[in-house]
DSSP file (Angstrom, degrees, kcal/mol; ACC not computed):
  #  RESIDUE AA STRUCTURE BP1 BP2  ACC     N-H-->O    O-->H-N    N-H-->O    O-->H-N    TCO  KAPPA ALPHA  PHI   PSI    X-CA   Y-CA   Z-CA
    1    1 A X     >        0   0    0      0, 0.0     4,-2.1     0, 0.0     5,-0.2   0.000 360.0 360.0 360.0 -49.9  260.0  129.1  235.8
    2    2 A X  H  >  +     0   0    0      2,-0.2     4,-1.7     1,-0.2     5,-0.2   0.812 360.0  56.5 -36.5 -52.5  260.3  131.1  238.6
    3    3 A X  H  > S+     0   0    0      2,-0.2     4,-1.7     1,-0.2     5,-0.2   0.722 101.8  50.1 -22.6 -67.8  259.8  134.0  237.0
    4    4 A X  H  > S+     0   0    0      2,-0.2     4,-2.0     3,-0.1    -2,-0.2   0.926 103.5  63.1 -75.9 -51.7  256.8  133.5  235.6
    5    5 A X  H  X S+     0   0    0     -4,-2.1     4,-2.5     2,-0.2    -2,-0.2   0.943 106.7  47.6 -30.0 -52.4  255.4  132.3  239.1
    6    6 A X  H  X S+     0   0    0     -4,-1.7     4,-2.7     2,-0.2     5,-0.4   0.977 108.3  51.1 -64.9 -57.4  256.0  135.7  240.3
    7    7 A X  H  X>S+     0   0    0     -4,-1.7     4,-2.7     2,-0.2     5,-0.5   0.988 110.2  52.8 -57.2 -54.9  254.4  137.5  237.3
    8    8 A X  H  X5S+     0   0    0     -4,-2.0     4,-1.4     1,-0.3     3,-0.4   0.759 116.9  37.7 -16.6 -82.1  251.1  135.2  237.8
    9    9 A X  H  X5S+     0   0    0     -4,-2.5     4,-0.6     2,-0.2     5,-0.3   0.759 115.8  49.6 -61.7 -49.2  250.8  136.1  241.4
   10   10 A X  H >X5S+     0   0    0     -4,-2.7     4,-6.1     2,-0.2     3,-0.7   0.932 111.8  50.6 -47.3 -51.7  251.9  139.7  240.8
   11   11 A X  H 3X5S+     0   0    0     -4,-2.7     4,-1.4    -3,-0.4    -2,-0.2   0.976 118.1  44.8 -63.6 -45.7  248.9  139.9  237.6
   12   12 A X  H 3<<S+     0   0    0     -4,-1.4    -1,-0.3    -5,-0.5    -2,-0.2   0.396 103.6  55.0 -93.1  16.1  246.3  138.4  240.4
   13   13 A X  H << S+     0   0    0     -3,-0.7    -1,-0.2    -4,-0.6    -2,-0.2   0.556 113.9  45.7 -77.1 -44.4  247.2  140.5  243.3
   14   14 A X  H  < S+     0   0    0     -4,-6.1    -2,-0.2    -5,-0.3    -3,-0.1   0.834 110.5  57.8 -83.6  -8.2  246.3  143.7  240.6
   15   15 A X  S  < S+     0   0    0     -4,-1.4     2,-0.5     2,-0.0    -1,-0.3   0.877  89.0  86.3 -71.8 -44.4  243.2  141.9  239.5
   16   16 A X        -     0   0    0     -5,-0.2     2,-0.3    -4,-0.1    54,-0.1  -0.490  64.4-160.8 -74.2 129.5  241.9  141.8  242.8
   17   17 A X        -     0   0    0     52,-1.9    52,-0.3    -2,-0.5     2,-0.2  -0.746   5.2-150.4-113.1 139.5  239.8  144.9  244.1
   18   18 A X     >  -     0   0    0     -2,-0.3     4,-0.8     1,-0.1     3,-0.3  -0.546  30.8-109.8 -90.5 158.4  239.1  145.7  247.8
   19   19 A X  T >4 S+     0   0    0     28,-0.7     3,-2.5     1,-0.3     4,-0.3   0.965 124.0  54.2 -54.3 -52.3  236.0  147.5  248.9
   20   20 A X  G >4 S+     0   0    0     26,-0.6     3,-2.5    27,-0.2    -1,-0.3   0.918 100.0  62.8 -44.0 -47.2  238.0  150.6  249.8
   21   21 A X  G 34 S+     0   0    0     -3,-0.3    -1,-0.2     1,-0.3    -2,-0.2   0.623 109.4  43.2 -82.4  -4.8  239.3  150.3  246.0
   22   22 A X  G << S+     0   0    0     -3,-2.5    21,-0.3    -4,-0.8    -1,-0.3   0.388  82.2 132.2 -96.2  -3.7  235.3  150.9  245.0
   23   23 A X    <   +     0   0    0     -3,-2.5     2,-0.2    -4,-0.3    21,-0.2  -0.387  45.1  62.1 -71.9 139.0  234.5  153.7  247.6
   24   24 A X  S    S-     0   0    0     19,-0.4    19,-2.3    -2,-0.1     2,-0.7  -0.666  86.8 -59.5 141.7 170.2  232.8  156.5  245.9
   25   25 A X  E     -A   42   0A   0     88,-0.3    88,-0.8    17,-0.2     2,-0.5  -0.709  48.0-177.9 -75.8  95.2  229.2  157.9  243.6
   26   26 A X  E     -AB  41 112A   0     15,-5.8    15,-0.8    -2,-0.7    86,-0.3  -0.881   6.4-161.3-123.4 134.4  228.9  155.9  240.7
   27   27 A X  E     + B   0 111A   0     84,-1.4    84,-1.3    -2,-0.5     2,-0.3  -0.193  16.2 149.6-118.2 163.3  226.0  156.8  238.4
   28   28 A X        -     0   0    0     11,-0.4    11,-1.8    82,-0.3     2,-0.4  -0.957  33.7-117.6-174.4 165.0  223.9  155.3  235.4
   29   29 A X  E     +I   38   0B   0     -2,-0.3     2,-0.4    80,-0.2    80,-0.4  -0.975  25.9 178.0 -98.6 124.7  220.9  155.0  233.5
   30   30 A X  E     -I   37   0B   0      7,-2.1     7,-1.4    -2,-0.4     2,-1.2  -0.898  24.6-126.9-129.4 175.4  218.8  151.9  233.1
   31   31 A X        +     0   0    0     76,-0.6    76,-0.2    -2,-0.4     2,-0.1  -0.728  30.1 175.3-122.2 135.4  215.8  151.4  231.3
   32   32 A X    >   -     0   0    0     -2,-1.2     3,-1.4    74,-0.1     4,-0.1  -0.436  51.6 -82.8-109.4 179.1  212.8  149.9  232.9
   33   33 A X  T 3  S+     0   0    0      1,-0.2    -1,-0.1    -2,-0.1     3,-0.1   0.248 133.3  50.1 -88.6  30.2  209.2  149.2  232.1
   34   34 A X  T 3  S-     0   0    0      1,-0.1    -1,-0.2     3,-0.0     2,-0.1   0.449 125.1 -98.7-131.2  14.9  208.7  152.7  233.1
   35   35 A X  S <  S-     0   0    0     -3,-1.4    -1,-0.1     2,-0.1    -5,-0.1  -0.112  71.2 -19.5  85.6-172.7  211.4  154.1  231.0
   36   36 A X        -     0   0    0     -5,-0.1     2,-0.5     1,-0.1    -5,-0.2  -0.093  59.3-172.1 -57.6 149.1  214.8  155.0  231.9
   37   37 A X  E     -I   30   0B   0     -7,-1.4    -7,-2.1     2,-0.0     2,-0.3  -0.982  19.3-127.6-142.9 108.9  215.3  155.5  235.5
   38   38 A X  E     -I   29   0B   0     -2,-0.5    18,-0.6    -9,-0.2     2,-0.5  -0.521  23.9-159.4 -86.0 140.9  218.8  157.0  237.0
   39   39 A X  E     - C   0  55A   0    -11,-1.8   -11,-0.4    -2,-0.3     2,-0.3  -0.985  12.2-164.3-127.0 130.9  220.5  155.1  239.6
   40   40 A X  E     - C   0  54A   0     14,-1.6    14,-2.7    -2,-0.5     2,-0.5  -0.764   3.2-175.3-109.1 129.5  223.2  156.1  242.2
   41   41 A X  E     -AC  26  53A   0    -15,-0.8   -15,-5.8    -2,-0.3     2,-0.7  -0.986   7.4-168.6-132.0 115.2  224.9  153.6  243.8
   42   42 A X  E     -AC  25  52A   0     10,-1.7    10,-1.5    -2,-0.5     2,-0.5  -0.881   6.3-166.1-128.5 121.8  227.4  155.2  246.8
   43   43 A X  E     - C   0  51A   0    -19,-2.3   -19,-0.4    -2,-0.7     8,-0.2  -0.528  11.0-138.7 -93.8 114.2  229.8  152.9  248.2
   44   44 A X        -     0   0    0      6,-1.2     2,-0.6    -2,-0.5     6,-0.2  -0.280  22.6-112.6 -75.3 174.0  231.7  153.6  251.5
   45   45 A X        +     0   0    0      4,-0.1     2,-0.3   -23,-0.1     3,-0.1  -0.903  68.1 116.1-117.1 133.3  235.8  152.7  252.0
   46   46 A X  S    S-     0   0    0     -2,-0.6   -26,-0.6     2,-0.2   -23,-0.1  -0.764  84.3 -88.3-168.4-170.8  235.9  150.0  254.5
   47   47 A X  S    S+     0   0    0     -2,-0.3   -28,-0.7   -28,-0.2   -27,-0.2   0.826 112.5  40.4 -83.4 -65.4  236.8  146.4  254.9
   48   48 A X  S    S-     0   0    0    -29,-0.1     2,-0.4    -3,-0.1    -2,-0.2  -0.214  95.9-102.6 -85.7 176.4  233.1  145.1  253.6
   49   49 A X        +     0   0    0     16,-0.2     2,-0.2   -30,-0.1    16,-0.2  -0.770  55.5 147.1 -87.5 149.9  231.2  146.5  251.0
   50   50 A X        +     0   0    0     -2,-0.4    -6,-1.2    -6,-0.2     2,-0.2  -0.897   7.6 102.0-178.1 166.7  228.5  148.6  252.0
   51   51 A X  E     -C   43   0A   0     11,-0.4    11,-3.4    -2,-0.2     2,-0.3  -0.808  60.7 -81.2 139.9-170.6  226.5  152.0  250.9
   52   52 A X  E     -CD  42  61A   0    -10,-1.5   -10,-1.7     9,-0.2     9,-0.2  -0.998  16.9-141.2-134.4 149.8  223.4  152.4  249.3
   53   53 A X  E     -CD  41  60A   0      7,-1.0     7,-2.8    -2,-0.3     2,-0.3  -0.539  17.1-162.3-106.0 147.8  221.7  152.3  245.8
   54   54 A X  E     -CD  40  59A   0    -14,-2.7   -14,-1.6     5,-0.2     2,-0.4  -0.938   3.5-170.6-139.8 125.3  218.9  155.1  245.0
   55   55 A X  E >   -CD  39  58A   0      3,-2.2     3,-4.6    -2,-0.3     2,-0.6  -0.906  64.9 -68.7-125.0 127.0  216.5  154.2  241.9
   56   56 A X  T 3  S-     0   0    0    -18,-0.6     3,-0.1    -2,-0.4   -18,-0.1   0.225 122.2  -1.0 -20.3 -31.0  214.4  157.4  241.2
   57   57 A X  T 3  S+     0   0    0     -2,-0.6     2,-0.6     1,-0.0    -1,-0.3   0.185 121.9  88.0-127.9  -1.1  211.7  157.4  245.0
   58   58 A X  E <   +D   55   0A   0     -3,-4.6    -3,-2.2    20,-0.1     2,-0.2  -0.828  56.8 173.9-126.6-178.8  213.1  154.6  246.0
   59   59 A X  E     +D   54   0A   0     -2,-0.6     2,-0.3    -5,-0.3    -5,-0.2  -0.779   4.9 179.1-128.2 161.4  216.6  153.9  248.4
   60   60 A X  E     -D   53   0A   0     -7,-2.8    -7,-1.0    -2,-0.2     2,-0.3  -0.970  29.6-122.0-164.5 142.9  218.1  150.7  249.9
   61   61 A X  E     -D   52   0A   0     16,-0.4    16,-0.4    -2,-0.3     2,-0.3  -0.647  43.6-103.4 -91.2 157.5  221.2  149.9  251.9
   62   62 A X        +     0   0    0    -11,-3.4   -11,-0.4    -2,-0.3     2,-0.3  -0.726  49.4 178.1 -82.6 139.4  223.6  147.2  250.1
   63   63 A X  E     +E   75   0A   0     12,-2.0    12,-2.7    -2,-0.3   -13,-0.1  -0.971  54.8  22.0-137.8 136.5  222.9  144.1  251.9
   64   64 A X  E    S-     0   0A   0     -2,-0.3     2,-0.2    10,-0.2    -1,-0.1   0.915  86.4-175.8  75.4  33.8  224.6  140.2  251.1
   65   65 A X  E     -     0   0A   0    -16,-0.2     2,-0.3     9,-0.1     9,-0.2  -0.515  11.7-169.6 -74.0 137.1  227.2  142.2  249.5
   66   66 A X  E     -E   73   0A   0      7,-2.7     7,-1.0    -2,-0.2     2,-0.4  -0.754  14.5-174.9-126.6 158.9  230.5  140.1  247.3
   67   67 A X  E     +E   72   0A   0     -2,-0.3     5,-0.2     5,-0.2     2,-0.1  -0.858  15.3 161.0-136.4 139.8  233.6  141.0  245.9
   68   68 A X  E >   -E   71   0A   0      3,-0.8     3,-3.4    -2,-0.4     2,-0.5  -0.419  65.8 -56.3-165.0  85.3  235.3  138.5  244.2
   69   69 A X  T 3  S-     0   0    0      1,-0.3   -52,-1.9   -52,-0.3    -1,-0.1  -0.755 115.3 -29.3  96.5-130.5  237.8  139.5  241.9
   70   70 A X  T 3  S+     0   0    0     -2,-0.5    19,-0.9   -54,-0.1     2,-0.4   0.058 115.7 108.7-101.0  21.8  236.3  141.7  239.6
   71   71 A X  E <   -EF  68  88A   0     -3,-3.4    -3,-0.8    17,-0.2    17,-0.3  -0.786  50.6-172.8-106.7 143.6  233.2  140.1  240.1
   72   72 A X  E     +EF  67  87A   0     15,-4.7    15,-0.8    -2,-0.4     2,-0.3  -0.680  12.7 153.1-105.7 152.5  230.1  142.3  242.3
   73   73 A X  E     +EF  66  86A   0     -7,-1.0    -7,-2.7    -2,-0.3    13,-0.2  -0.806   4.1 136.0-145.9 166.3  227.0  141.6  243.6
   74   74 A X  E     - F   0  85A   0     11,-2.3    11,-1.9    -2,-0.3   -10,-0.2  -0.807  31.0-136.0 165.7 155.5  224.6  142.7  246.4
   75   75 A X  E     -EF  63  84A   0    -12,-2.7   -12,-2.0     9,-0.3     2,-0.3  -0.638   6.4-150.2-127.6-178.2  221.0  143.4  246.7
   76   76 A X  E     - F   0  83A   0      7,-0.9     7,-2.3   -14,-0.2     2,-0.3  -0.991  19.1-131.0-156.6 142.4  218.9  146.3  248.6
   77   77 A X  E     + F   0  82A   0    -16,-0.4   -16,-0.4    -2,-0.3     2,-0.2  -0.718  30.5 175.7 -91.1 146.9  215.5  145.9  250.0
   78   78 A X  E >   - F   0  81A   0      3,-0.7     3,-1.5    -2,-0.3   -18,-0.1  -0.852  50.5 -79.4-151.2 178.8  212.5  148.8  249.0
   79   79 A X  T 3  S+     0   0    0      1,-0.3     3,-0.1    -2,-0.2     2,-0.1   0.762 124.6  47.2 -60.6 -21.3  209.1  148.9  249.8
   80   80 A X  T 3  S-     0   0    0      1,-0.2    -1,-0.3     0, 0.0     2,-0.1  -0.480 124.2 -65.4-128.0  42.8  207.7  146.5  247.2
   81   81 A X  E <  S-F   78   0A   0     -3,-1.5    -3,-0.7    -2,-0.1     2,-0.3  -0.269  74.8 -47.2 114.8-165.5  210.4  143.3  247.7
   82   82 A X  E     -F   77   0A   0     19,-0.2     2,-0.4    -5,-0.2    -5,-0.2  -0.614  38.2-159.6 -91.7 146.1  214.3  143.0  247.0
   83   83 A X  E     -F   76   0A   0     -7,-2.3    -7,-0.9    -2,-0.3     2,-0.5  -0.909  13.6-169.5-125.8 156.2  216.4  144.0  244.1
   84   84 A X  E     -FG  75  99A   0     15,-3.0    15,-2.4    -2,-0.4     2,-0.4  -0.980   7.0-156.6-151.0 160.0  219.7  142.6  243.5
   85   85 A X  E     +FG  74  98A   0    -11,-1.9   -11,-2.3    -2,-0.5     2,-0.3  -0.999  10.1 176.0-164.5 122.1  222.3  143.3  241.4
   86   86 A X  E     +FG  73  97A   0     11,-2.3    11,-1.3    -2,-0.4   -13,-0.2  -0.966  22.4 102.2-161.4 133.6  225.4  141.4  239.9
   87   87 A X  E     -FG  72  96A   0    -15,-0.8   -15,-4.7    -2,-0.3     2,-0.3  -0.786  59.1 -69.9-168.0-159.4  228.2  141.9  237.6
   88   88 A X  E     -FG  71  95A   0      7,-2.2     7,-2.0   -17,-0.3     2,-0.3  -0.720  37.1-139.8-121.9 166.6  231.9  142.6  237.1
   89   89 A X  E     - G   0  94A   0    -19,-0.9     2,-0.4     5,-0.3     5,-0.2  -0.983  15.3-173.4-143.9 104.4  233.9  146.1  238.0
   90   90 A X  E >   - G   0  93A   0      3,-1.7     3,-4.2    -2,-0.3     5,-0.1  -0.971  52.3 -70.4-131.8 117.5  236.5  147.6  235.9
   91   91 A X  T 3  S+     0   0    0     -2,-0.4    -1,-0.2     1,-0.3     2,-0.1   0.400 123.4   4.4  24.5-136.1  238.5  150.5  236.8
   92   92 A X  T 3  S+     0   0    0     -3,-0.1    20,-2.7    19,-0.1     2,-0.4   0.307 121.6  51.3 -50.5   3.5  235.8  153.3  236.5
   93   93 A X  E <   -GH  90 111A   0     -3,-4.2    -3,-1.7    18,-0.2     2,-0.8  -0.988  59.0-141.1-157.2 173.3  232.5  151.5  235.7
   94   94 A X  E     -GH  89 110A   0     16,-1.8     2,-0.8    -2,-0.4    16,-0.7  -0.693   6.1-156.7-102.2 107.4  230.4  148.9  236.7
   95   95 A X  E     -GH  88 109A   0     -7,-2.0    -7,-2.2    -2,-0.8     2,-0.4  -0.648  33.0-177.3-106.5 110.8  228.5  146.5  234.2
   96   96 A X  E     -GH  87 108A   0     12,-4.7    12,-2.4    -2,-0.8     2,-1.1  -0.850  28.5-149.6-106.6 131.5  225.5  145.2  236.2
   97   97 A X  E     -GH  86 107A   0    -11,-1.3   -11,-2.3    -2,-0.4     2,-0.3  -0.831  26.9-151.4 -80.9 124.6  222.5  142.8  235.8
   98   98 A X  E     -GH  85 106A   0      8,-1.2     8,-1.7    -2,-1.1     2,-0.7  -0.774  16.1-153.0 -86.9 128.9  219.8  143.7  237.7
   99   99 A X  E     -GH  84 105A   0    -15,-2.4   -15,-3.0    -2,-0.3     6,-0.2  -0.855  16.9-155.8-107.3  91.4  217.0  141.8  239.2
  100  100 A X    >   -     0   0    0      4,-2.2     3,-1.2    -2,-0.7   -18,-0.1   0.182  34.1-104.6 -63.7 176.9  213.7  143.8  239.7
  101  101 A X  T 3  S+     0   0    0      1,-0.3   -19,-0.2     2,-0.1    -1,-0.1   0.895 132.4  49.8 -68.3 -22.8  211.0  142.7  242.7
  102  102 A X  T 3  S-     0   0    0    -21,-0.1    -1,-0.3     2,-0.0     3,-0.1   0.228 127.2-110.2 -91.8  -1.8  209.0  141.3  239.6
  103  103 A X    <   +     0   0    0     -3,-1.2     2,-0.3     1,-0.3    -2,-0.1   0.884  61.4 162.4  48.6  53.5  212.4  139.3  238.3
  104  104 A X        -     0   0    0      1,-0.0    -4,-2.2     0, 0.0     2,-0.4  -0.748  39.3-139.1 -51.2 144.5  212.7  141.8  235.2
  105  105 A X  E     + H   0  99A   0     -2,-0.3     2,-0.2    -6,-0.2    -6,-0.2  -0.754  34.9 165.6 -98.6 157.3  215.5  141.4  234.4
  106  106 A X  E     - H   0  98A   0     -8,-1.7    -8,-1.2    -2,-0.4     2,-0.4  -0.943  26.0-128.9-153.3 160.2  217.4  145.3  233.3
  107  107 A X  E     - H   0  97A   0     -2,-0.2   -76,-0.6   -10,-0.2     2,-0.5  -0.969  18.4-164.5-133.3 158.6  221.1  146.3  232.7
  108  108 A X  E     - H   0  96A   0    -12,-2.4   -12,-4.7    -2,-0.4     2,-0.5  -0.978  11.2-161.2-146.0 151.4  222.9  149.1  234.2
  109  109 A X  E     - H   0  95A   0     -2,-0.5     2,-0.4   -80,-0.4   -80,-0.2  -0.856  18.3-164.4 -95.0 119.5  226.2  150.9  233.4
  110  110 A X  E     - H   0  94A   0    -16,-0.7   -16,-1.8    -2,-0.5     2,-0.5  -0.966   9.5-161.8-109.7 152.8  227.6  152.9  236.1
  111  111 A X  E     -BH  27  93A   0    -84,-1.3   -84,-1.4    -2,-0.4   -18,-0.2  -0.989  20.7-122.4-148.6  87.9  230.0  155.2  235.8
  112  112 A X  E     -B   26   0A   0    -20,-2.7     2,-0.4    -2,-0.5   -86,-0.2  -0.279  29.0-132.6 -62.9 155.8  232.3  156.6  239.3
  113  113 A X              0   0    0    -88,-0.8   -88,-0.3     1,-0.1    -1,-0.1  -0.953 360.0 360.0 -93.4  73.4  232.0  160.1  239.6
  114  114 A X              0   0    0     -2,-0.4    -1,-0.1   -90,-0.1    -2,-0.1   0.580 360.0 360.0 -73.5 360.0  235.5  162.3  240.2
């Protein structure tokens, strides 16, 4: 019984990811109703989450940003309202929904960058 106690907690300590454990350029395409549009999302190594997302003219700092697990979200303000973005994070990519200013809804794959 013990045993197993330990492995639990061991298997949900390796599940959980720190911001630091996200730091880096990680890249994608998603396709909009203006066709595909690449998006950079670069995340700094810190305590919080932080960085900024760039969608082809426009840029945003990550703002309201979560970690939970594997699970992500956070939004970035541009000139024409907020966009926000939430999904789960697995090793090297990121599988997000995305919430346009207009609420399309889009998905995007990201991909870290070595």
């Amino acid at each position: 019984m013990r045993l197993c106690l330990i492995v639990a907690i061991a298997t949900m300590m390796t599940l959980t990811l720190t911001a630091a454990d996200l730091a880096g350029t990680w890249k994608g395409t998603m396709e909009t109703q203006m066709g595909p549009v690449e998006t950079i999302i670069t995340l700094q190594a810190g305590e919080a989450l932080a960085g900024t997302v760039k969608m082809a003219d426009f840029e945003g700092k990550i703002e309201k940003a979560k970690l939970e697990g594997d699970k992500i979200s956070f939004e970035i303000n541009i000139q024409y309202g907020t966009v926000s973005f939430a999904g789960t994070v697995s090793g090297d990519e990121m599988k997000l929904n995305v919430t346009g200013t207009t609420g399309s809804m889009m998905t995007l794959i990201a991909k870290r960058q070595k």
